[in-house]
C-alpha positions as CSV (number, residue, x, y, z in Angstrom):
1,X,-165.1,-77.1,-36.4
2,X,-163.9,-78.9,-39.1
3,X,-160.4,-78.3,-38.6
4,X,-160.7,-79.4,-35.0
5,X,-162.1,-82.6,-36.1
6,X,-158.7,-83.1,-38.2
7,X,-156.7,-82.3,-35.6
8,X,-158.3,-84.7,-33.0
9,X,-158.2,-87.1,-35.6
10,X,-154.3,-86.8,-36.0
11,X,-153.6,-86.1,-32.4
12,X,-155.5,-89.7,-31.9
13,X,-153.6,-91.5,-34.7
14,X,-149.6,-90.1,-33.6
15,X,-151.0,-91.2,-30.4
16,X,-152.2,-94.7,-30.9
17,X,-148.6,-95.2,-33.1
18,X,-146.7,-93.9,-30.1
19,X,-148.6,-96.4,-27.8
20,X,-147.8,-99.0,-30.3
21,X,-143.9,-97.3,-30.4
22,X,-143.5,-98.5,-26.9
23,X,-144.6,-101.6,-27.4
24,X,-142.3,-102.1,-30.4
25,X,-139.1,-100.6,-28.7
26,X,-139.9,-103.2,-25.8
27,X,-140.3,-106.2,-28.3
28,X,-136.7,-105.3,-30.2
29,X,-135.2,-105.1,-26.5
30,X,-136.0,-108.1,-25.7
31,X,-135.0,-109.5,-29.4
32,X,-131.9,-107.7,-28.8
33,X,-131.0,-109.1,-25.7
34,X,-131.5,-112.6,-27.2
35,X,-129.3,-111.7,-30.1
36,X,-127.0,-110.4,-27.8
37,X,-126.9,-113.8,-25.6
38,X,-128.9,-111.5,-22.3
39,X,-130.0,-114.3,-20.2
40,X,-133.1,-112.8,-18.5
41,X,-134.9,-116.2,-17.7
42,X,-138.2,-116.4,-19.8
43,X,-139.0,-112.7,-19.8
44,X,-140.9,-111.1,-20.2
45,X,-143.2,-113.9,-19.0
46,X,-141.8,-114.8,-16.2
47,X,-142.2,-111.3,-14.9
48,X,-144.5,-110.8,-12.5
49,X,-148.2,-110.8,-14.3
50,X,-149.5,-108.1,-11.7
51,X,-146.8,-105.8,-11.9
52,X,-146.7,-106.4,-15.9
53,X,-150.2,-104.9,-16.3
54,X,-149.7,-102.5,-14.0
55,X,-147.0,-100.8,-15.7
56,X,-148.7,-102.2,-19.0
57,X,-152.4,-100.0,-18.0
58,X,-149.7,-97.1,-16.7
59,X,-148.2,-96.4,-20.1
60,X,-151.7,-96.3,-21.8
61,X,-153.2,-94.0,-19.2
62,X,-150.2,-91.7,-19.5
63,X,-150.4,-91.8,-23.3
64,X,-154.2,-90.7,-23.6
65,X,-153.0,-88.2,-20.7
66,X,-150.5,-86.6,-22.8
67,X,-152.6,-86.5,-26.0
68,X,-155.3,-84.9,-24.2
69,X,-152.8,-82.5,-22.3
70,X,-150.9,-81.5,-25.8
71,X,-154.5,-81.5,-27.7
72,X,-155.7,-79.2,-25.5
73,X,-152.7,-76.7,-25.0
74,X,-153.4,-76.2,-28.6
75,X,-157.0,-74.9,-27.6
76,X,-155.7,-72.6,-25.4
77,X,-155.9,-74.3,-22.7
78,X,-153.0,-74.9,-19.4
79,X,-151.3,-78.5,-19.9
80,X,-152.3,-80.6,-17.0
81,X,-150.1,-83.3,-17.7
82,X,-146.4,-82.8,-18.9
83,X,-143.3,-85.6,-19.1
84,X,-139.9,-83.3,-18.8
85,X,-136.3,-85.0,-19.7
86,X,-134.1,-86.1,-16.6
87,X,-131.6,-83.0,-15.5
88,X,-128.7,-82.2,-18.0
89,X,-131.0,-84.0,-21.2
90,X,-130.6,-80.9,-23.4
91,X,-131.8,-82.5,-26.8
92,X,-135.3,-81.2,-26.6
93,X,-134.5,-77.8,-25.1
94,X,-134.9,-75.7,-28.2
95,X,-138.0,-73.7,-28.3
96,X,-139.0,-75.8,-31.7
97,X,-139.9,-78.6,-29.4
98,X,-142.7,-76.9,-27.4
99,X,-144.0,-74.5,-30.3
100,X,-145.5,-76.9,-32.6
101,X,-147.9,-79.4,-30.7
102,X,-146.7,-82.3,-33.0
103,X,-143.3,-82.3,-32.1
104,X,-144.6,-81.3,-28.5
105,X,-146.4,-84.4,-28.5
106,X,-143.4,-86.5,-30.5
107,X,-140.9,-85.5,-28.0
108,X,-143.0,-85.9,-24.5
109,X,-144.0,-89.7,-26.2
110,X,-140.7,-90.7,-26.8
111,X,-139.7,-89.6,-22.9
112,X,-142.6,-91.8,-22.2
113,X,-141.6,-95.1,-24.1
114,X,-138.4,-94.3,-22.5
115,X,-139.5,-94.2,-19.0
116,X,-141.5,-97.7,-19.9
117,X,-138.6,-99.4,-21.4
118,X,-136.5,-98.6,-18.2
119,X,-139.2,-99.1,-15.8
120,X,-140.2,-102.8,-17.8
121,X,-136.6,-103.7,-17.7
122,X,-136.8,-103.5,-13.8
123,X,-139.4,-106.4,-14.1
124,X,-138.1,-108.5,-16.0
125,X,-135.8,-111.2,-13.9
126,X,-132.3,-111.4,-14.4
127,X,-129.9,-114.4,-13.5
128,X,-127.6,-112.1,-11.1
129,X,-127.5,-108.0,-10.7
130,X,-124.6,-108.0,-13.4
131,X,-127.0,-109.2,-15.9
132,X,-129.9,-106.8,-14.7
133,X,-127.0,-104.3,-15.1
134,X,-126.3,-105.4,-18.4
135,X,-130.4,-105.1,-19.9
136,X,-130.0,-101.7,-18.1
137,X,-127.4,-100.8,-20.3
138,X,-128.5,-101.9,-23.5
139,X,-132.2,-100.4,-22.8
140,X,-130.4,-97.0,-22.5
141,X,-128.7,-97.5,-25.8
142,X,-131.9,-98.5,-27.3
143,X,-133.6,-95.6,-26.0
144,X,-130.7,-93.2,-26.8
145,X,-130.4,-94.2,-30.5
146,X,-134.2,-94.1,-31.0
147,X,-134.4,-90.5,-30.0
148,X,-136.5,-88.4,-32.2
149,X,-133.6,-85.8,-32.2
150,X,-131.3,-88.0,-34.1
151,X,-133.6,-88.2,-37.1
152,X,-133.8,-85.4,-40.0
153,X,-137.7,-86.0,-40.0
154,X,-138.6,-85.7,-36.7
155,X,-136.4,-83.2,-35.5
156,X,-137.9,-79.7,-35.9
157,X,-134.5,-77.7,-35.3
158,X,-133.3,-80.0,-38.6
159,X,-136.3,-78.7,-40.7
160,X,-135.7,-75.0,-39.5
161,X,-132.2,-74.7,-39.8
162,X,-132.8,-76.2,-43.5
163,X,-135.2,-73.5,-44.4
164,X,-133.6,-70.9,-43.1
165,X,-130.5,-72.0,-44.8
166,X,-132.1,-73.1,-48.1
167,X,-130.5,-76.7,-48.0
168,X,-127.2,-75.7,-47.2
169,X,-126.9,-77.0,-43.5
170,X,-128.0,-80.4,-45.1
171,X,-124.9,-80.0,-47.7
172,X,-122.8,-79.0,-45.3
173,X,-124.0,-81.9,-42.9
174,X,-123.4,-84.4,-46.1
175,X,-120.1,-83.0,-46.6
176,X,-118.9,-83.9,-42.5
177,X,-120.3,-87.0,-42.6
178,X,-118.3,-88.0,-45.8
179,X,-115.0,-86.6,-44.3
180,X,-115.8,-88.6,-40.8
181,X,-116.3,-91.3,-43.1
182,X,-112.6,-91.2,-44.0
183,X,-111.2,-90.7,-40.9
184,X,-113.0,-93.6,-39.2
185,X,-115.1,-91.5,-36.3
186,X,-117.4,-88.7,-35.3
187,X,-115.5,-85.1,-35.1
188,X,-116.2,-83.8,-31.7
189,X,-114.0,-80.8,-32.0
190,X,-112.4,-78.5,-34.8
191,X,-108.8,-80.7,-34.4
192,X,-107.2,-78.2,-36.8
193,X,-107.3,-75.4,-33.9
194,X,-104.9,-77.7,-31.9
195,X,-101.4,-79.0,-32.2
196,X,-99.8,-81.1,-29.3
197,X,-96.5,-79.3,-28.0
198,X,-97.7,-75.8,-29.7
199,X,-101.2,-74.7,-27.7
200,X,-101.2,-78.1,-25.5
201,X,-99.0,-79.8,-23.6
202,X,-96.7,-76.7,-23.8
203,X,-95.2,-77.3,-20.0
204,X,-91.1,-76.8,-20.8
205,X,-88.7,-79.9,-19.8
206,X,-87.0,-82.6,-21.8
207,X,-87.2,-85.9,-22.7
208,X,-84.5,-87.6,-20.9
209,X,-85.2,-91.0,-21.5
210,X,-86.9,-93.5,-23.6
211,X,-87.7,-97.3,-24.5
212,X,-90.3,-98.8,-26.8
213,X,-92.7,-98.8,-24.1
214,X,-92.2,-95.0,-23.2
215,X,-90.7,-91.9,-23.1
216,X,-89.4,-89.9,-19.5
217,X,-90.3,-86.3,-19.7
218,X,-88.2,-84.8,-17.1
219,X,-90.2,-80.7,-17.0
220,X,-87.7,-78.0,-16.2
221,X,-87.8,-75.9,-12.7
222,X,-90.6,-72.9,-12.4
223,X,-89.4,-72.1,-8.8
224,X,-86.0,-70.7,-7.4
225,X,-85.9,-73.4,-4.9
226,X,-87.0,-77.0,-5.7
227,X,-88.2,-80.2,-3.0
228,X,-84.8,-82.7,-3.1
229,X,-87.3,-85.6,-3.4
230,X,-88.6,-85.7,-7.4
231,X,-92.0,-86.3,-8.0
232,X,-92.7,-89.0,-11.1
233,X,-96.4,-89.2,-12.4
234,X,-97.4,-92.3,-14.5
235,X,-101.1,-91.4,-16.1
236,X,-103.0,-93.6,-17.8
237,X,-101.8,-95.9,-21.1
238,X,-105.2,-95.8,-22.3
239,X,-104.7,-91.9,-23.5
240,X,-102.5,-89.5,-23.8
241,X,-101.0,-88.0,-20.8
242,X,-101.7,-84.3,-22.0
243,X,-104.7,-84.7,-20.2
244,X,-102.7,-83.5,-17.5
245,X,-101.0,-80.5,-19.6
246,X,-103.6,-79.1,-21.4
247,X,-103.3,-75.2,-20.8
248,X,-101.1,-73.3,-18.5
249,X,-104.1,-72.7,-16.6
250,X,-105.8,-76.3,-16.0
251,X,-102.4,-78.2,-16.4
252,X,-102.0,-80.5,-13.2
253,X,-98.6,-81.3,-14.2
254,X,-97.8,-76.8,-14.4
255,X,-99.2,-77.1,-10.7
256,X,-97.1,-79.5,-9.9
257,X,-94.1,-77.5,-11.0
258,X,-95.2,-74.8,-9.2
259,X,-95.6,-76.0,-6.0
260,X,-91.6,-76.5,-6.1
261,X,-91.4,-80.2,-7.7
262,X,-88.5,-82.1,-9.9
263,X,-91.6,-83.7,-11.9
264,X,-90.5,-86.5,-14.3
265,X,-93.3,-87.9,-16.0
266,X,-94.0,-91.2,-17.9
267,X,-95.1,-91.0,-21.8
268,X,-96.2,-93.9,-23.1
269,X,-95.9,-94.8,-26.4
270,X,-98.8,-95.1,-29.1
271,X,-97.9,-99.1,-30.0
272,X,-98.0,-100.5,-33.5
273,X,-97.0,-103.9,-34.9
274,X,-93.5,-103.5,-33.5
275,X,-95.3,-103.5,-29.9
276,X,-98.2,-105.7,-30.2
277,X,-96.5,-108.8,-28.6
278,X,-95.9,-106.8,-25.1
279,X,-97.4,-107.9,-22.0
280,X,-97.7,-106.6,-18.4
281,X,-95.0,-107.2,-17.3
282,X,-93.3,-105.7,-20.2
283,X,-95.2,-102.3,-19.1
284,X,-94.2,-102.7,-15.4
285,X,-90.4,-103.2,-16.2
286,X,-90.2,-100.6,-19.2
287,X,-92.4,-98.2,-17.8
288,X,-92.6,-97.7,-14.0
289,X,-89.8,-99.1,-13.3
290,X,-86.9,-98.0,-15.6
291,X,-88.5,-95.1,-14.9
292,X,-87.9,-94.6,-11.4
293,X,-84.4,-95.8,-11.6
294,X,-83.8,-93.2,-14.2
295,X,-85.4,-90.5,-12.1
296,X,-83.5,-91.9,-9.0
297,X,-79.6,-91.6,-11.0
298,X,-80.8,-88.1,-12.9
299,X,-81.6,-86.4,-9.2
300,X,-79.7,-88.8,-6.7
301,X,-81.9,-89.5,-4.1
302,X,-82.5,-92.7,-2.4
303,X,-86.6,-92.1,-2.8
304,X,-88.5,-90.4,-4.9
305,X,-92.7,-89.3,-4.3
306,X,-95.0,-91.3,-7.1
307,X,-98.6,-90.4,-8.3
308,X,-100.8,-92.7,-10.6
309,X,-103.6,-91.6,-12.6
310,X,-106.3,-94.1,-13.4
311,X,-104.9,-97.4,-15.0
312,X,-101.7,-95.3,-14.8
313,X,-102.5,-95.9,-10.9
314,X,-103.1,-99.5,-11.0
315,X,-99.7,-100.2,-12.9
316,X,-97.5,-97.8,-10.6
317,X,-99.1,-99.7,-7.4
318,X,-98.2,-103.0,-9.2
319,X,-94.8,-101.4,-10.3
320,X,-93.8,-101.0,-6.6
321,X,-95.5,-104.1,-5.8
322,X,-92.6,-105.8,-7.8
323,X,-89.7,-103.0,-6.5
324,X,-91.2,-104.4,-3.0
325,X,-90.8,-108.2,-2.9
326,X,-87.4,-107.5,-4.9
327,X,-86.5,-105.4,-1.4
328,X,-86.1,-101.9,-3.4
329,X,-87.8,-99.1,-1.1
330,X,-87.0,-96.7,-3.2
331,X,-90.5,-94.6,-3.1
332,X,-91.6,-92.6,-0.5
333,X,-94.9,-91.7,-1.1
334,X,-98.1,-92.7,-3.5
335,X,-100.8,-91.0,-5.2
336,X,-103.2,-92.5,-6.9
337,X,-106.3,-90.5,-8.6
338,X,-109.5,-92.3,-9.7
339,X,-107.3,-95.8,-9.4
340,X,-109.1,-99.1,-9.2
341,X,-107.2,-101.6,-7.0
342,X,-110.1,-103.6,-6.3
343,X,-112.4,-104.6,-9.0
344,X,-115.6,-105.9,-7.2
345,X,-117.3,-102.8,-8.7
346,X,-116.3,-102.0,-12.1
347,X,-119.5,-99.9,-13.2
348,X,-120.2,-100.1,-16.4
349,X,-116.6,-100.5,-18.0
350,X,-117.2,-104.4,-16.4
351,X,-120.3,-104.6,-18.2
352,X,-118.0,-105.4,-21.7
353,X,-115.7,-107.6,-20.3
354,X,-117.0,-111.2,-19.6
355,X,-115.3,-114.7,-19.8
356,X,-116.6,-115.3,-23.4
357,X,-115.3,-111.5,-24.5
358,X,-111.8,-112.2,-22.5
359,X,-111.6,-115.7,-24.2
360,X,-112.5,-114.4,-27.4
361,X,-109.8,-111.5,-27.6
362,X,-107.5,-114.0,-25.8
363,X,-107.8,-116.5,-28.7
364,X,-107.3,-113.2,-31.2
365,X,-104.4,-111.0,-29.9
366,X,-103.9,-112.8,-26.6
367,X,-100.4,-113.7,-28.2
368,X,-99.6,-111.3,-30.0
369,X,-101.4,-108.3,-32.0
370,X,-103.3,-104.9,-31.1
371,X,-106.3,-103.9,-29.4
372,X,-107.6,-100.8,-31.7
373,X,-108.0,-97.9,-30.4
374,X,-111.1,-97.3,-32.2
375,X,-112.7,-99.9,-30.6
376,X,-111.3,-98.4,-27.1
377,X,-112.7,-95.1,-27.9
378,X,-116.1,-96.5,-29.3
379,X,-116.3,-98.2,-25.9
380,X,-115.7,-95.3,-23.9
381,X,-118.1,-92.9,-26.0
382,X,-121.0,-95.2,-25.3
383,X,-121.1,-94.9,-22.0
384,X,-121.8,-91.5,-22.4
385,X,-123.5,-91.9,-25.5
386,X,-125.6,-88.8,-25.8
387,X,-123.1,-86.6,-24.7
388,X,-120.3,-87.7,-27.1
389,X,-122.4,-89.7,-29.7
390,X,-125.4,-88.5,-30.4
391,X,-124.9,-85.1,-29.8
392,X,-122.3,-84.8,-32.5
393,X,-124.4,-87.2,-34.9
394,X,-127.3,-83.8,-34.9
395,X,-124.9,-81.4,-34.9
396,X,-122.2,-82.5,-37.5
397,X,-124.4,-84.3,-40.0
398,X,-128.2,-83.0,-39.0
399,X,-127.1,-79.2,-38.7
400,X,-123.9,-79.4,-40.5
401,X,-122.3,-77.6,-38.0
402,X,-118.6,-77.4,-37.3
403,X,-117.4,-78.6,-33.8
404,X,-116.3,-76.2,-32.0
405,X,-112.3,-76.0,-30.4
406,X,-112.3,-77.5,-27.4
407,X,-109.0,-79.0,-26.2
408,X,-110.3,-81.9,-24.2
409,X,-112.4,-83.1,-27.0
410,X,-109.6,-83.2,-28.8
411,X,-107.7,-85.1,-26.2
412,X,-110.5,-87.4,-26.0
413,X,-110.6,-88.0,-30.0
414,X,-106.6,-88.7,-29.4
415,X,-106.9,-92.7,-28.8
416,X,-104.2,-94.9,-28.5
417,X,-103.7,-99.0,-28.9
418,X,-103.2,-101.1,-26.8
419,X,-101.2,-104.3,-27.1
420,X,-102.8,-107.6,-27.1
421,X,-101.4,-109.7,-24.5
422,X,-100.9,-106.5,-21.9
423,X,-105.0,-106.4,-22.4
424,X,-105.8,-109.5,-21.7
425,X,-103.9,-110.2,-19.2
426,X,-105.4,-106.5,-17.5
427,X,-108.8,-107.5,-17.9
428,X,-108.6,-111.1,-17.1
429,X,-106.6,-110.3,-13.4
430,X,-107.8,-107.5,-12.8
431,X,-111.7,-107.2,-14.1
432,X,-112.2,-110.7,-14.0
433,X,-110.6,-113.2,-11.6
434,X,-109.8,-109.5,-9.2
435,X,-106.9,-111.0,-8.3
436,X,-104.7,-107.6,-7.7
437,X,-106.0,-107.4,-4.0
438,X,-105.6,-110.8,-3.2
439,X,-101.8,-111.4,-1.2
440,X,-100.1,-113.6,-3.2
441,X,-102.1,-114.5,-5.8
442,X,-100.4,-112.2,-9.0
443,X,-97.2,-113.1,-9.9
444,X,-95.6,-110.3,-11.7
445,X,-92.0,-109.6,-13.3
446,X,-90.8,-112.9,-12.1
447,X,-92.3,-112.7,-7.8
448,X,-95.9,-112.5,-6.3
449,X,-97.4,-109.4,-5.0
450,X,-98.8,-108.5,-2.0
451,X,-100.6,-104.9,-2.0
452,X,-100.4,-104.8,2.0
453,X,-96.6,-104.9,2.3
454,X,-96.9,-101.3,0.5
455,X,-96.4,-99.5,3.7
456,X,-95.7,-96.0,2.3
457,X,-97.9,-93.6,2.7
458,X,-100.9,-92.5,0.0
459,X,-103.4,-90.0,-0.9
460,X,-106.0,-91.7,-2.8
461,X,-108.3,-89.3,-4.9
462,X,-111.9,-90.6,-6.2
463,X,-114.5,-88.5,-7.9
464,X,-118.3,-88.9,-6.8
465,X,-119.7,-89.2,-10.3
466,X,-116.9,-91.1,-11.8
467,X,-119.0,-93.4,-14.6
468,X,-115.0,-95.4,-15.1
469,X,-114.1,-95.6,-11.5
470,X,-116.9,-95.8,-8.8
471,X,-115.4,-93.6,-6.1
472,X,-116.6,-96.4,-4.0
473,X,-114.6,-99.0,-6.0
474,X,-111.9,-96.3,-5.6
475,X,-112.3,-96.0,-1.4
476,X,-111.4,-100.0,-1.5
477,X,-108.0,-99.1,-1.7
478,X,-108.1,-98.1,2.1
479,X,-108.5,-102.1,2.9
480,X,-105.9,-103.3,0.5
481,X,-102.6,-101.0,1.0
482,X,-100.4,-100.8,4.2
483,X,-99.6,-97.1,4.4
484,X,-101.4,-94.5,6.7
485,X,-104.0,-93.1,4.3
486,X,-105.6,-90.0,3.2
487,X,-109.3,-90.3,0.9
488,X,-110.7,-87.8,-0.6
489,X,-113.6,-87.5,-2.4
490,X,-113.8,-84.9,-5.4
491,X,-117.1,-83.2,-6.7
492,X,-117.7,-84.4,-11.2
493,X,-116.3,-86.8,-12.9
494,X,-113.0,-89.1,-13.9
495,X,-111.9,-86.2,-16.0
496,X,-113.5,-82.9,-14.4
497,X,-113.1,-84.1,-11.1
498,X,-109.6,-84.3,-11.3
499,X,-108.5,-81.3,-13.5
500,X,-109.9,-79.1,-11.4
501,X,-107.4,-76.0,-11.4
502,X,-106.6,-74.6,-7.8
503,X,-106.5,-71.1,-9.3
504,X,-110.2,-71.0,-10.5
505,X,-111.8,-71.9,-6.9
506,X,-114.7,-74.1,-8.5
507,X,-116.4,-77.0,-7.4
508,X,-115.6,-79.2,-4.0
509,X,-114.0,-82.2,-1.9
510,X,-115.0,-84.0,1.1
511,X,-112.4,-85.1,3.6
512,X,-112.6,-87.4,6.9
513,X,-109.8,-88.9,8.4
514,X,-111.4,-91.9,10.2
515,X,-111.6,-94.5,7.6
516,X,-113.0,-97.2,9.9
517,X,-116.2,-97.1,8.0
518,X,-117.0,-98.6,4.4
519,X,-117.7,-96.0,1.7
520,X,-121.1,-94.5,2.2
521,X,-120.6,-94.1,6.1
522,X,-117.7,-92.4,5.6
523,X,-119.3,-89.8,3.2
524,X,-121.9,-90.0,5.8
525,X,-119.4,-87.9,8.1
526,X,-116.9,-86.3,5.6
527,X,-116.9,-82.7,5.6
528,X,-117.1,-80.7,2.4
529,X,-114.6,-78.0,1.3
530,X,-115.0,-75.7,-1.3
531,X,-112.4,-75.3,-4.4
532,X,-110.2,-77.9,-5.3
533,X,-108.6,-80.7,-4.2
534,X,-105.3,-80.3,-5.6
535,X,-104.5,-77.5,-2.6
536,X,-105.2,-80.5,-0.4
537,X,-102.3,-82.9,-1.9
538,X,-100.2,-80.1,-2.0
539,X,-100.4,-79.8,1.3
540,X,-100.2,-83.4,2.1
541,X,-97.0,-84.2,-0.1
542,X,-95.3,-80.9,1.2
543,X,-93.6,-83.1,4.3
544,X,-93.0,-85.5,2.4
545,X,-90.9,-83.8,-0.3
546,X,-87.5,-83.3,1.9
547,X,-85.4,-80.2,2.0
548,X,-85.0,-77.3,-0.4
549,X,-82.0,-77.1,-3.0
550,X,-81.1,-75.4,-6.0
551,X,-83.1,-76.0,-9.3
552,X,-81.2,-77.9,-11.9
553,X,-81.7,-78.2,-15.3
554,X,-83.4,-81.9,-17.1
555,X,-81.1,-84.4,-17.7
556,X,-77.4,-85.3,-16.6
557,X,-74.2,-86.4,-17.4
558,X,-75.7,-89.9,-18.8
559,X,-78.9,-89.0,-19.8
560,X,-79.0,-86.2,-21.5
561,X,-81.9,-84.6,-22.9
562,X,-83.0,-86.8,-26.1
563,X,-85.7,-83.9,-27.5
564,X,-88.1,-81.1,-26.2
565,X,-91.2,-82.0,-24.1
566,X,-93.8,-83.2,-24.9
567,X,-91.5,-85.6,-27.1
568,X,-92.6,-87.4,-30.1
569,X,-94.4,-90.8,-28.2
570,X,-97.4,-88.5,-28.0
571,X,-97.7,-86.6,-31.1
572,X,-97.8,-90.3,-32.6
573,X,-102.0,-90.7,-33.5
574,X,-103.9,-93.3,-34.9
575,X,-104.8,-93.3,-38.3
């Protein structure tokens, strides 16, 4: 009896601190949104009183409710209240959660602060949905750092692993933290299991030409006939193009090859000091551009077939944008995957990049110097921040675990710079005035642009949970360019979305040919397919590749081959 009476008596005090926990992480929000410069009018009390103490008296029931619940699952008796983690929260999934009722209770509490700090943050006003955006944002952060998981003393699976190890998982997770100390970020993956050009980006060609801005991989034939009309990819300058040539079997740029394509393909370089004072324009002209010409002499054709992956997108449509008002109509078709033209809707990428960040970095490195690519990755990370954060903080330095090989972590450790004034310019025009869309209003390489005058035809590719490109943003492009279209949707996300092997059958794509209605009503009516979209666009560029000929090797008379693919702009990392 005793013993109960201990137990009640703990139970009641972890409870009354948790009630007290969610009171506290809703204070340091809102201290944190001040520090931060949040304008959220005179919240919290300019929030609705009503609806304040109802959600106030909502949280304090549930509390008491889960307590009780927890208390008496430890008598034996059938929970009758339970909080469960939103689908694909794995951090409390291990048995060690449930089996002790103080961590049962520790967990299921913090789920509950959670739910009140999101649930508050809907309350509170905000000057425009941006801002609401914004708080929602941050209070995920908040609530993400503050997990109990991330902690050695509340995180049962910590305390285990310990014992059964006697101390050495904390040694060992001492020991990664000190070597991610020197190398300036969190280990997501066992990097000395890859090599770029050995087990990645292995695809055979040449590099056939290069600039400071980038290298031209030109990949050698796989097929004893090959499409007359070359194919050039430009992926994103953000990261490294590998993404697309990971392994034979999930490389987009092998598939490519396959399907009977000259591909020559854009490697951009990893810039230093040497590059920090480029621009955009610098990018369109070097990049793009030299590199269609190139392509054009190597294979002599009039036109050549273009795809654009991400960013990569947004400066190939730019790059023809330019070739267009010079009167060059030298490309015959465009792709663009997960490509923002319009930038109404940014998602949560717009939520960095305001007029006093812009101004800031403008006054910085507008002129001249580097955007790291620390600071690119740390951005990125965070928007995913229990997946690529969080998770690797328990398992590297809680567990002292090793990561384990997994090529497109290492990819995504693989960050590049980015040179001042080419940033700013990109986020000012494009994030924040959105002046890409507007006819006339960029002026680019010397002449304005005008989007609509692009009257080639173009597959655009968005991806339904794309957290970097809202397939909705993406679907804007159908209003902007001049070309008949095709949209399709893929099933995941910017990255899983689109490598999405052919060969392996998984996931889906919607299609519908009428694009007469905005976004939603046209998923309204799409029809799903299963597998993947790239059998789609295969099919799509097929007629649009001209007549078969003989394979020839990369490179010509004038440009012969410089070094093996993948060349040495990729292999280049930051330090």
């Amino acid at each position: 009896m005793a013993q109960g009476s201990n137990n009640n008596d703990a139970f009641a005090g972890s409870a009354a601190q948790f009630m007290q926990a969610g009171q506290s992480m809703m204070q340091q929000f809102m201290d944190y949104l001040g520090k931060a410069g949040m304008p959220v009018g005179a919240a919290p009390a300019a929030a609705d009183p009503q609806a304040l103490t109802a959600l106030q008296k909502q949280f304090m029931d549930q509390q008491m409710s889960l307590w009780q619940s927890v208390l008496g699952k430890q008598q034996g008796q059938e929970p009758n209240f339970k909080v469960t983690p939103e689908p694909g929260d794995r951090r409390f999934s291990a048995a060690e959660w449930r089996d002790s009722p103080i961590y049962d209770y520790l967990h299921q509490a913090y789920l509950l602060n959670t739910q009140y700090l999101k649930q508050m943050v809907e309350v509170i006003p905000a000057e425009d949905e941006k801002a609401k955006e914004r708080m929602r944002f941050l209070a995920r952060q908040m609530a993400d750092a503050m997990a109990p998981s991330n902690f050695a003393a509340t995180n049962p699976e910590f305390i285990k692993l310990a014992l059964e190890t006697k101390g050495q998982s904390i040694t060992d997770g001492i020991n990664n933290l000190l070597k991610d100390f020197e190398k300036g970020r969190i280990s997501m993956t066992d990097e000395s299991m890859f090599e770029v050009g050995k087990n990645i980006a292995t695809t055979e060609g040449a590099v056939v030409y290069e600039n400071d801005v980038m290298q031209l991989i030109q990949y050698a034939p796989l097929t004893p006939k090959v499409a007359s009309r070359p194919l050039l990819v430009v992926p994103p300058c953000i990261n490294k193009f590998y993404i697309m040539d990971l392994q034979p079997d999930n490389s987009l740029i092998r598939f490519m090859v396959d399907q009977g394509n000259t591909v020559f393909l854009v490697s951009w370089r990893n810039p230093g000091e040497a590059q920090a004072h480029l621009g955009w324009d610098d990018y369109l002209e070097r990049g793009p551009i030299a590199a269609l010409h190139v392509a054009r002499e190597i294979t002599k054709v009039k036109q050549l077939n273009t795809l654009g992956f991400c960013v990569g997108g947004t400066i190939l449509t730019s790059a023809l944008a330019v070739l267009k008002a010079r009167g060059e109509d030298i490309v015959a078709s465009l792709t663009l995957l997960t490509t923002l033209l319009d930038f109404s809707d940014t998602g949560e990428i717009g939520l960095f990049i305001d007029e006093q960040g812009v101004s800031a970095r403008e006054g910085t490195i507008g002129k001249g110097g580097l955007l790291p690519a620390r600071d690119l990755q740390n951005t990125f990370s965070f928007l995913r921040a229990n997946d690529l954060v969080w998770n690797y903080v328990v398992g590297n330095y809680l567990k002292g675990q090793k990561p384990q090989a997994f090529d497109l972590l290492y990819w995504n450790s693989d960050s590049t710079n980015l040179p001042g004034p080419f940033a700013c310019w990109y986020m000012r025009n494009m994030y924040l005035e959105n002046k890409l869309r507007q006819p006339g209003q960029l002026e680019m390489c010397g002449v304005k642009v005008d989007l609509g005058k692009l009257e080639m035809p173009v597959y655009l590719l968005a991806t339904r949970e794309d957290h970097i490109v809202p397939w909705q943003s993406a679907y804007q492009g159908t209003r902007i360019l001049g070309g008949k279209l095709r949209f399709v949707l893929g099933a995941s996300g910017h990255i899983a979305g689109v490598i999405n092997p052919a060969g392996k059958n998984k996931r889906s794509y919607w299609v519908n040919d009428d694009l007469k209605n905005e976004a939603d009503g046209w998923l309204a009516t799409a029809e799903e397919k299963k597998g993947s979209w790239w059998s789609d666009w295969a099919d799509w560029l097929k007629p649009l590749s001209g007549e078969q000929r003989a394979p020839r090797k990369p490179g010509s008379a004038k440009y012969k081959p410089i070094e093996p693919a993948p060349g040495r702009y990729v292999k280049e990392r930051v330090v």
